[in-house]
N, C-alpha and C positions, 0 to 999 in steps of 0.2 A: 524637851527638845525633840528625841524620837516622838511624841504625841505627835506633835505639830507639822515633823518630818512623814510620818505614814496618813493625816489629812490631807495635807496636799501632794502624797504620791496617787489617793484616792480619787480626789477630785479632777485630777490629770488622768486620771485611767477612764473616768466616768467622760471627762469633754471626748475622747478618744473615739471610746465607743458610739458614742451620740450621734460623730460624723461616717463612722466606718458604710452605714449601710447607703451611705450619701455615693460614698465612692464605688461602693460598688454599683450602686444603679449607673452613674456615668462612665464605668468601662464596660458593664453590660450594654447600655446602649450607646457606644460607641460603636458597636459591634453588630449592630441591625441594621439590616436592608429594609426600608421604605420601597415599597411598589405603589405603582400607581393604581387606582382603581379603575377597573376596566369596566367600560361601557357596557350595559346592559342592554337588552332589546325583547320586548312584549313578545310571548310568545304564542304566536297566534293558535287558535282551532279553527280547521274546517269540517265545512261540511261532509256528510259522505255523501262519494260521487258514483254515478253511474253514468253510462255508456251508451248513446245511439248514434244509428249509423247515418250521417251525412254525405247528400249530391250533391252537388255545384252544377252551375250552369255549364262549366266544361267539360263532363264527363268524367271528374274524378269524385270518389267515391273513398271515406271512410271515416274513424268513429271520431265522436268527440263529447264531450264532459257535458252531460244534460243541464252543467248548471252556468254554462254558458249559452252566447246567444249569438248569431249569426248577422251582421249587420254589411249589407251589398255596398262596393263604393262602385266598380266598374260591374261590365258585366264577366270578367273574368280576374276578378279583385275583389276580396273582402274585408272582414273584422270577425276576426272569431273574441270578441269580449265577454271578460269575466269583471262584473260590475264590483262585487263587492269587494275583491281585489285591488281596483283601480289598474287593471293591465289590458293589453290586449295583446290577441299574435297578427300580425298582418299577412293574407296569403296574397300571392300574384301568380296565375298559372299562363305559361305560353305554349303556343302551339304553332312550333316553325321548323324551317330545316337547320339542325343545328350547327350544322359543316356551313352552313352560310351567314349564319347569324351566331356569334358565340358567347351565346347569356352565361356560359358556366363562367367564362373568363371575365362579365359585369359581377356575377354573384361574387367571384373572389375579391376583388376588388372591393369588394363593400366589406368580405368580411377582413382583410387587410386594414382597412379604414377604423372598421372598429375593434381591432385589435390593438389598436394605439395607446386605449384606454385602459388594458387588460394586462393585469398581472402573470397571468396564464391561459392558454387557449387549450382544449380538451376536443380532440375530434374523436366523433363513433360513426363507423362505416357500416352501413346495413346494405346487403346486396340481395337480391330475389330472381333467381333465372326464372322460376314458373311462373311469376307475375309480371317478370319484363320490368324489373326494377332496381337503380342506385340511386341509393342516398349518402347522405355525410348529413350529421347534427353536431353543428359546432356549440358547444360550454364556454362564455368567458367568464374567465375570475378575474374584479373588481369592477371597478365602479365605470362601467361603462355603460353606453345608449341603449345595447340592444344587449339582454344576458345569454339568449338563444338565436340563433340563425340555422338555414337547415333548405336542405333541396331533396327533391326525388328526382329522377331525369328516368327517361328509357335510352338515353344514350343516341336515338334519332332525332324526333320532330318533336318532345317535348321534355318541359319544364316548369317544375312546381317549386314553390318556393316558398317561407315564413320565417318573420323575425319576431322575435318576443320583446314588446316593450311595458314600461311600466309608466304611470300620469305623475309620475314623484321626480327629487331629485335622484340620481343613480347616487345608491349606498349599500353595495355589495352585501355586508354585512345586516342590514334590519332586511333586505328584502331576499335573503337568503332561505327563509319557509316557501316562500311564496314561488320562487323560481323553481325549487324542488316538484311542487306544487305541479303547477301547470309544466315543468319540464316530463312531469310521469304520463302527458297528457297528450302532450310531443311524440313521444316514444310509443304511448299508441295508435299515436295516428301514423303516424311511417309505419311500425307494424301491422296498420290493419288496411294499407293504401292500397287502392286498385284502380285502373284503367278502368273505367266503364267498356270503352269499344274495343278493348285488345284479348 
């Protein structure tokens, strides 16, 4: 009788164990957080760039990325495009009296417009007394039309202007190298801008 009493205390002990490591996986994971897997994005290489200096038919003057190309729409309009990017920056230069004509209050207005789209708006102020120059180069974050906007003014009779667009849907995040990219390209050209005739 104890024989038969300590097999089946045995056999009871062994189903026991058999299931224990069962329960422990389902309170361990009852206990884990699943994340989603986040979107990945190719991480481009460019090329290395260098620098020469461009005129315009309006008498402004400065640098820009040798591995772009200058393509005329007006004759005080262009396309500064970067092919293998699929972008371009559009320039528009005026030459009026600005107390009579007030493009700085059209340029807001646009950047207004495309701030609608923008998670965040980033302004940088570059000012130049010895060259006779204001700028602002507006940054939007997300997925908006234009990622760059951006003017020089001397504050009288003229105004320079460019917006950065791209041939794609707007997706903040995959074209985020690329705005970097041509934004460093941006920042040299207001840095290296100048009046021809002033």
């Amino acid at each position: 009788r104890w024989f038969a009493f300590l097999i089946k205390l045995i056999n009871h002990i062994g189903l026991i164990m058999r299931y224990v490591p069962l329960y422990f996986l389902m309170f361990f994971s009852c206990n884990e957080t699943y994340l989603p897997k986040q979107k990945a994005y190719f991480a481009p290489s460019f090329e290395n760039k260098g620098f020469t200096l461009f005129t315009d038919n309006c008498k402004n003057e400065f640098l820009i990325n040798t591995l772009s190309k200058v393509n005329e729409v007006s004759n005080c309009s262009y396309e500064i495009i970067y092919e293998n990017y699929k972008a371009k920056i559009f320039i528009n230069s005026v030459e009026s009296d600005l107390k009579d004509v007030n493009i700085e209050e059209f340029f807001n207005e646009k950047i207004f417009e495309n701030s609608k789209f923008a998670d965040r708006v980033v302004e940088s102020i570059y000012d130049s007394n010895d060259k006779n120059i204001s700028s602002k180069v507006y940054t939007f974050i997300g997925d908006t039309p234009s990622n760059i906007q951006f003017y020089i003014t001397n504050n009288k009779n003229k105004f320079f202007n460019g917006s950065l667009y791209f041939n794609s849907k707007p997706n903040y995040d995959s074209l985020l190298p690329y705005i970097d990219y041509i934004g460093d390209d941006i920042k040299k050209m207001v840095d290296s801008f100048n009046w021809i005739d002033e």
